[in-house]
C-alpha positions in Angstrom: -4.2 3.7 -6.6 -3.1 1.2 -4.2 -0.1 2.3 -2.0 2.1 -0.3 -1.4 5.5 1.1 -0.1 6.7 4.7 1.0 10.7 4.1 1.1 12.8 7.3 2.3 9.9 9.6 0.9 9.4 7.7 -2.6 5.7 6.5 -2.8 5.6 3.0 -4.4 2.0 2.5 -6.0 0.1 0.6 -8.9 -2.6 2.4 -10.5 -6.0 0.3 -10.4 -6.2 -0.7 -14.2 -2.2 -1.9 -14.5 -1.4 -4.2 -17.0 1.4 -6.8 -18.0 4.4 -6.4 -17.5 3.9 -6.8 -13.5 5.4 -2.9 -12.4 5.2 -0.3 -9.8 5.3 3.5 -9.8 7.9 5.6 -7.7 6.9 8.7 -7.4 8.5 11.7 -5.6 8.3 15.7 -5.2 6.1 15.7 -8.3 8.5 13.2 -10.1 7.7 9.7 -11.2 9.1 6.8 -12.8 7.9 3.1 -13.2 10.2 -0.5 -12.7 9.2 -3.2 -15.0 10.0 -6.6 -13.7 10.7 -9.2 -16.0 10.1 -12.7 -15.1 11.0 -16.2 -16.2 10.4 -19.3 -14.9 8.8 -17.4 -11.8 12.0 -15.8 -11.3 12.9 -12.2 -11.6 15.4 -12.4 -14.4 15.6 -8.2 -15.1 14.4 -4.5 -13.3 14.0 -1.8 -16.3 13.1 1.7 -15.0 11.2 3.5 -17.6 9.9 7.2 -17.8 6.2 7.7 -17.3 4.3 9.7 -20.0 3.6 13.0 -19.8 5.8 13.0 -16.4 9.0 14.2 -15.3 11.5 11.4 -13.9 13.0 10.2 -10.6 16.5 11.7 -11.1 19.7 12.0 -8.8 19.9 10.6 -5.3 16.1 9.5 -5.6 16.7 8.0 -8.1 18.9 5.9 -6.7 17.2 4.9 -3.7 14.4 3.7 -5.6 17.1 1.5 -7.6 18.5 0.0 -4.5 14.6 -0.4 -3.1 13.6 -2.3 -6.1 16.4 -4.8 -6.1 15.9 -5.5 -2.0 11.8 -6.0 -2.3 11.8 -6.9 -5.7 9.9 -10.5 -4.8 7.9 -8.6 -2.2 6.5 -6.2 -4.7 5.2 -9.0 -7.5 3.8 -11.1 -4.8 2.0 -7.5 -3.9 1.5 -7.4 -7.1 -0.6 -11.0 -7.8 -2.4 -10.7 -4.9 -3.7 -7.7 -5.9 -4.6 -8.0 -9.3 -4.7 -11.8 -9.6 -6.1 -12.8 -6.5 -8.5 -9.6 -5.5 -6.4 -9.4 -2.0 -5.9 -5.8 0.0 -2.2 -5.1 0.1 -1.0 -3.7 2.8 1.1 -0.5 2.7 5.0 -0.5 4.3 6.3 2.6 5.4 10.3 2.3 5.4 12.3 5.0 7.1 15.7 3.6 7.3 18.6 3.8 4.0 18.8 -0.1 2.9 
């Protein structure tokens, strides 16, 4: 499970065998959601957060941060994305401490 983010305590990961649509998991405290990203013409056209299965959400004030995370490193997280799973790349994890 590649680490690619840890933003105010919210660990931003992909699990090894991801699949299309390009997304990341935010997990929390024992809670975790994912952000599908939505792309057209190699632009982000949409964010959806969705509930894992079997998992309890990202709720309140965590939930929010990971919101406002998403939309600030949304192109940094699919170009994370595609060199990891497109282009066999390490990633390197980002450890943010400070409210964007």
């Amino acid at each position: 499970m590649p680490k690619i983010f840890e933003y105010l305590g919210i660990l931003v990961s992909f699990y090894s065998n991801e699949h299309e649509p390009i997304h990341v998991h935010g997990m929390s405290n024992g809670l975790e959601s994912k952000a599908e990203f939505y792309i057209v013409n190699g632009k982000i056209t949409e964010i959806k957060i969705k509930d894992v299965k079997g998992r309890h959400p990202l709720t309140g004030k965590k939930l929010k941060d990971f919101e406002c995370f998403l939309q600030k490193y949304a192109d940094k997280i699919v170009e994370k994305w595609i060199d990891y799973f497109v282009y066999h790349k390490d990633v390197e994890f980002e450890k943010i401490t400070i409210h964007i």
